[in-house]
C-alpha positions as CSV (number, residue, x, y, z in Angstrom):
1,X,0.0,0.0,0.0
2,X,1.6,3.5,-1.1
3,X,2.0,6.8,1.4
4,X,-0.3,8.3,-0.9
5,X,-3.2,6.1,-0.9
6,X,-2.7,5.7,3.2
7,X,-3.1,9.4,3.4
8,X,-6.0,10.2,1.0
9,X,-7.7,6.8,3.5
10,X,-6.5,9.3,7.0
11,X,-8.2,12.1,5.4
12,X,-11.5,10.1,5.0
13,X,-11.5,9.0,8.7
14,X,-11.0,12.5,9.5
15,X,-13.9,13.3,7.2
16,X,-16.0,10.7,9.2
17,X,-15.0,11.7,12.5
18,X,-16.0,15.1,11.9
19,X,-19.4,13.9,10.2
20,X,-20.3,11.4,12.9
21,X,-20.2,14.7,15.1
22,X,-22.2,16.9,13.4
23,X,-24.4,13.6,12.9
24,X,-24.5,14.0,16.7
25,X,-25.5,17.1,17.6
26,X,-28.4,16.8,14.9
27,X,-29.7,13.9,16.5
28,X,-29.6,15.7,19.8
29,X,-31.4,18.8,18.4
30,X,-33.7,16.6,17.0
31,X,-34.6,15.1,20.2
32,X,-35.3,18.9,21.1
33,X,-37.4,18.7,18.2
34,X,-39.4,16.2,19.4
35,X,-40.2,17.0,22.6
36,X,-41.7,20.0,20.9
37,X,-43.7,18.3,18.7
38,X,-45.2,16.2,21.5
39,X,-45.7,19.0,23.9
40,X,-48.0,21.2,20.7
41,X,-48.8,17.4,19.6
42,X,-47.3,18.0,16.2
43,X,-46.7,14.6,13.5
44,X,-43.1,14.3,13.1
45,X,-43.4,14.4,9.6
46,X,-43.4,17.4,8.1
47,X,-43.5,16.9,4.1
48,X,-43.4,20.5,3.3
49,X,-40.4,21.3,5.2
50,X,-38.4,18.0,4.2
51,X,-39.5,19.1,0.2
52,X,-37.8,22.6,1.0
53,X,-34.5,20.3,2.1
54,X,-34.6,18.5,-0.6
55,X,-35.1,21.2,-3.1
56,X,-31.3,22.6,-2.1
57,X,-29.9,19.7,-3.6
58,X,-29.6,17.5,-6.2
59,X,-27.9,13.8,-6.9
60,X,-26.2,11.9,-4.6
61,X,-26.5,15.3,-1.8
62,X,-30.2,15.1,-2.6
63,X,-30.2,11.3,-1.4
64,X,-27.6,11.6,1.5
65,X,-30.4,14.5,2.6
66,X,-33.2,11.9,2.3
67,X,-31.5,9.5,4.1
68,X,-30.8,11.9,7.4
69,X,-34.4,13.0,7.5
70,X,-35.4,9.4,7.7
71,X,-32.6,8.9,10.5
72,X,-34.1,11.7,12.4
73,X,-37.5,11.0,12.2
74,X,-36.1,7.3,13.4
75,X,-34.8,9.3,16.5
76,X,-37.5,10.9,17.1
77,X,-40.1,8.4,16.7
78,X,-37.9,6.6,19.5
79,X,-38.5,9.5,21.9
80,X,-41.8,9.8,21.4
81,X,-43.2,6.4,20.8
82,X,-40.7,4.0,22.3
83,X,-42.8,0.7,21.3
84,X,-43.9,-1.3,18.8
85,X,-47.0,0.4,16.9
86,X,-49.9,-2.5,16.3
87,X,-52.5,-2.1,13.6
88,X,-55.7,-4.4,14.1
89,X,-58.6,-4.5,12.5
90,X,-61.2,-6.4,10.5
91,X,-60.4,-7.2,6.9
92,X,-60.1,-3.7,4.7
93,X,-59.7,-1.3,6.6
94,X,-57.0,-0.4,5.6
95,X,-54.0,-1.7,7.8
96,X,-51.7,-2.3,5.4
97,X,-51.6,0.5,3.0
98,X,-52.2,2.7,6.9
99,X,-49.0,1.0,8.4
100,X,-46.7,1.8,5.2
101,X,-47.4,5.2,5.6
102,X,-47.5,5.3,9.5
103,X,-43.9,3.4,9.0
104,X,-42.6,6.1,6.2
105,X,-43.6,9.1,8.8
106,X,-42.2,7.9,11.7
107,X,-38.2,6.6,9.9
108,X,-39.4,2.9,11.2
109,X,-39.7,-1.2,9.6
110,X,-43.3,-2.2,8.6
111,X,-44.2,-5.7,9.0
112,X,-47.2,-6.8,7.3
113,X,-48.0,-10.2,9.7
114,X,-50.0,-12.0,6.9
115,X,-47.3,-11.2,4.1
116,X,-44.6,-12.7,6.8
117,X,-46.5,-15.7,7.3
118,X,-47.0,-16.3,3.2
119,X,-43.3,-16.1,2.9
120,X,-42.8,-18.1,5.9
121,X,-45.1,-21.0,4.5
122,X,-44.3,-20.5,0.6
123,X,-47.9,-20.1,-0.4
124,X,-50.9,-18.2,0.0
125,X,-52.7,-17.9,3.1
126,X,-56.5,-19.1,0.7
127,X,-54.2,-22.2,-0.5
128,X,-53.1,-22.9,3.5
129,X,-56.3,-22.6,4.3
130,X,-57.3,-25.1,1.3
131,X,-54.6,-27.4,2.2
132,X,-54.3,-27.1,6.2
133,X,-57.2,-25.8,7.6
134,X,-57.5,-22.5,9.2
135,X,-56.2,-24.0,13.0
136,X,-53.0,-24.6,11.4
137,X,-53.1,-21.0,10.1
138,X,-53.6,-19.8,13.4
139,X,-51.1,-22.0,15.1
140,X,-48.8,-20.7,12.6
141,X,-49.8,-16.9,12.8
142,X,-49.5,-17.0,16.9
143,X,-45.8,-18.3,15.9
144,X,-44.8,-15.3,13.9
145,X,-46.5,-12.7,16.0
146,X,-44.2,-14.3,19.3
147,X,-41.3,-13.5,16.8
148,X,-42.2,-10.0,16.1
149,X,-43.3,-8.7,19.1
150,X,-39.9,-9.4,20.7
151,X,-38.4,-6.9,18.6
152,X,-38.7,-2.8,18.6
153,X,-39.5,0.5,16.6
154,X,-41.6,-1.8,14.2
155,X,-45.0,-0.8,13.1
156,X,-46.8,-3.9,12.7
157,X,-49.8,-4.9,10.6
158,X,-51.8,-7.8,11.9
159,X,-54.8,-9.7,10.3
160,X,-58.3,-9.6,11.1
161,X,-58.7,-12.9,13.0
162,X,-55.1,-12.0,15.3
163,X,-56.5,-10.3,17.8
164,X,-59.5,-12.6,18.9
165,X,-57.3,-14.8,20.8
166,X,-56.3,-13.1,24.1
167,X,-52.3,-14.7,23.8
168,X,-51.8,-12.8,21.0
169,X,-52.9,-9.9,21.9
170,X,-51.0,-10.3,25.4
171,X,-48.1,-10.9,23.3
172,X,-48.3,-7.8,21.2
173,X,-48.9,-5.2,23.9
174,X,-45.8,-6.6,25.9
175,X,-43.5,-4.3,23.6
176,X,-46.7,-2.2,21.5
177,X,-49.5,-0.2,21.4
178,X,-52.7,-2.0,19.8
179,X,-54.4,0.2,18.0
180,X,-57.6,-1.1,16.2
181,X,-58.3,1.0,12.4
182,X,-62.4,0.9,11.8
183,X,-64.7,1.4,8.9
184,X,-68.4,0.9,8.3
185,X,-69.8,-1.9,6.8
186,X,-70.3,0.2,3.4
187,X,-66.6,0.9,2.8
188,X,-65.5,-2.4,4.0
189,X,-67.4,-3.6,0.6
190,X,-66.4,-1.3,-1.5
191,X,-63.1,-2.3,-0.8
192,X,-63.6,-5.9,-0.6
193,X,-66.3,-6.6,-3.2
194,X,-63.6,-8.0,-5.6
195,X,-61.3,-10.0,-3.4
196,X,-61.2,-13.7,-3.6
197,X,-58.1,-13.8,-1.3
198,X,-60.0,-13.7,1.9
199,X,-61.0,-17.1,2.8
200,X,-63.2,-16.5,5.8
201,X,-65.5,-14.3,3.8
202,X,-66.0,-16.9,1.1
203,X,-66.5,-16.0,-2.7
204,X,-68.8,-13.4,-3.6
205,X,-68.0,-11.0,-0.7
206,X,-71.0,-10.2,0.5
207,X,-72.0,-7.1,2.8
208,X,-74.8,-9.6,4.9
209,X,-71.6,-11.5,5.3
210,X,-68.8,-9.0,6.3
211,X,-71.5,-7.3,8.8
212,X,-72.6,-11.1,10.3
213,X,-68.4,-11.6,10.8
214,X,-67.6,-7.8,12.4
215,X,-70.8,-8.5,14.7
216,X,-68.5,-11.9,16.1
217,X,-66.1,-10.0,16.1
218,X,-66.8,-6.5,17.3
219,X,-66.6,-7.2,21.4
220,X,-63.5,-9.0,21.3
221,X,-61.8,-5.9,18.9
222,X,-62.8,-3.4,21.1
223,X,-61.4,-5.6,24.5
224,X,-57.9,-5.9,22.6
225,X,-57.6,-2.1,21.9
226,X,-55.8,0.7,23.2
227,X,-56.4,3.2,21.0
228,X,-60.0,3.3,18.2
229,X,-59.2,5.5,14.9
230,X,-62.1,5.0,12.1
231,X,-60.7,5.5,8.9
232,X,-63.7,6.4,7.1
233,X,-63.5,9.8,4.7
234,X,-60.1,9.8,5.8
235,X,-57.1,9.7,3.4
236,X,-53.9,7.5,4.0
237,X,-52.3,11.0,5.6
238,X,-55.2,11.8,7.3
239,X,-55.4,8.4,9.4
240,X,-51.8,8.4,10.2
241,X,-52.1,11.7,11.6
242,X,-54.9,10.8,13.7
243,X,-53.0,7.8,14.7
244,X,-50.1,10.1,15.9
245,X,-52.2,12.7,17.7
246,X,-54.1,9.5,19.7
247,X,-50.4,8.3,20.8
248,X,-49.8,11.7,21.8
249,X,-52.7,11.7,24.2
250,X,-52.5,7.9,25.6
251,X,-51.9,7.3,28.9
252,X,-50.8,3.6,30.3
């Protein structure tokens, strides 16, 4: 190795040194920032002022940009929400497309629990229902959600049935807050009318059907939740917000 190429590699770890200190005092300011935010109950994501970032630069300076917002909203998220964030909820409501988002604003993983157990079984969850039955479905959704809930700063997505047995829902509040998305019966079909992928609604979807299942199923929702957002006339923003705000104002 040549003088030359060992000095241009010094003048890189000096480089780092000084950015993992200005890297430093940003993450501490935007802990300051947080505690704002959560004392005026503000979402950490601020689109407009991230666009006005991003607008300085261009390239590989626009991505490096990118990628410290999403650090810092990481941090903060930590601060402010130090758990798992659990979406339940009956079939459409939206906990999936909700949880992306929810997981975008706040710099965190999402899980979806029913995509993790498809991978984990290397089919579909209507062919495991075809082949196994749905007790082996549950056996094997009860597995995954003891493997997710040990970890943190997820936002997790859980399907409809999860949270009507009581283990479960002990398991995901150990290290989360449950909160259960709604919708009315209407926009539930509307959503749904088309899908042959949910096996406990059968094909045709059928409102008499989804409303006879969320009647089963309503007591036991509202026993597992912490925290009730309805989703209805609300866009994805618009739900993750109120999400946020709700967080803001829970109490153990």
């Amino acid at each position: 190795m040549t003088n030359e190429l060992l000095d241009l590699r010094r003048r890189i770890d000096q480089c780092d040194e000084s950015l993992l200190k200005l890297f430093q005092e940003r993450l501490n300011i935007a802990a300051h920032v947080a505690k704002y935010k959560q004392e005026h109950s503000m979402p950490i994501f601020d689109a407009q002022r991230e666009e006005e970032i991003l607008r300085r630069y261009e390239g590989l300076e626009r991505e490096f940009f990118r990628s410290l917002m999403a650090l810092s909203r990481r941090e903060q998220s930590k601060i402010l929400f130090p758990y798992n964030i659990v979406l339940a909820g009956f079939m459409g409501v939206g906990k999936s497309s909700v949880g992306r988002v929810l997981a975008g604003h706040l710099g965190r993983d999402f899980l979806d629990l029913d995509e993790e157990i498809e991978k984990d079984i290397g089919m579909t969850i209507s062919e495991f229902f075809s082949k196994e039955g749905e007790q082996a479905f549950r056996e094997k959704e009860k597995e995954l959600i003891r493997k997710f809930s040990s970890q943190s700063e997820l936002v997790l997505s859980v399907g409809g049935g999860a949270v009507l047995n009581r283990e479960n829902v002990a398991e995901l509040k150990k290290r989360g807050r449950l909160i259960l998305l709604t919708a009315d019966v209407d926009t539930i079909f509307e959503r749904l009318k088309d899908d042959t992928t949910r096996p406990v609604l059968g094909i045709p979807v059928t409102k008499a059907k989804i409303e006879e299942l969320m009647d089963k199923r309503g007591e036991a929702y509202e026993r597992a939740a912490q925290i009730i957002v309805s989703t209805d006339g609300l866009s994805q923003d618009g739900v993750v917000n109120r999400i946020i705000q709700s967080l803001f104002q829970f109490k153990n």
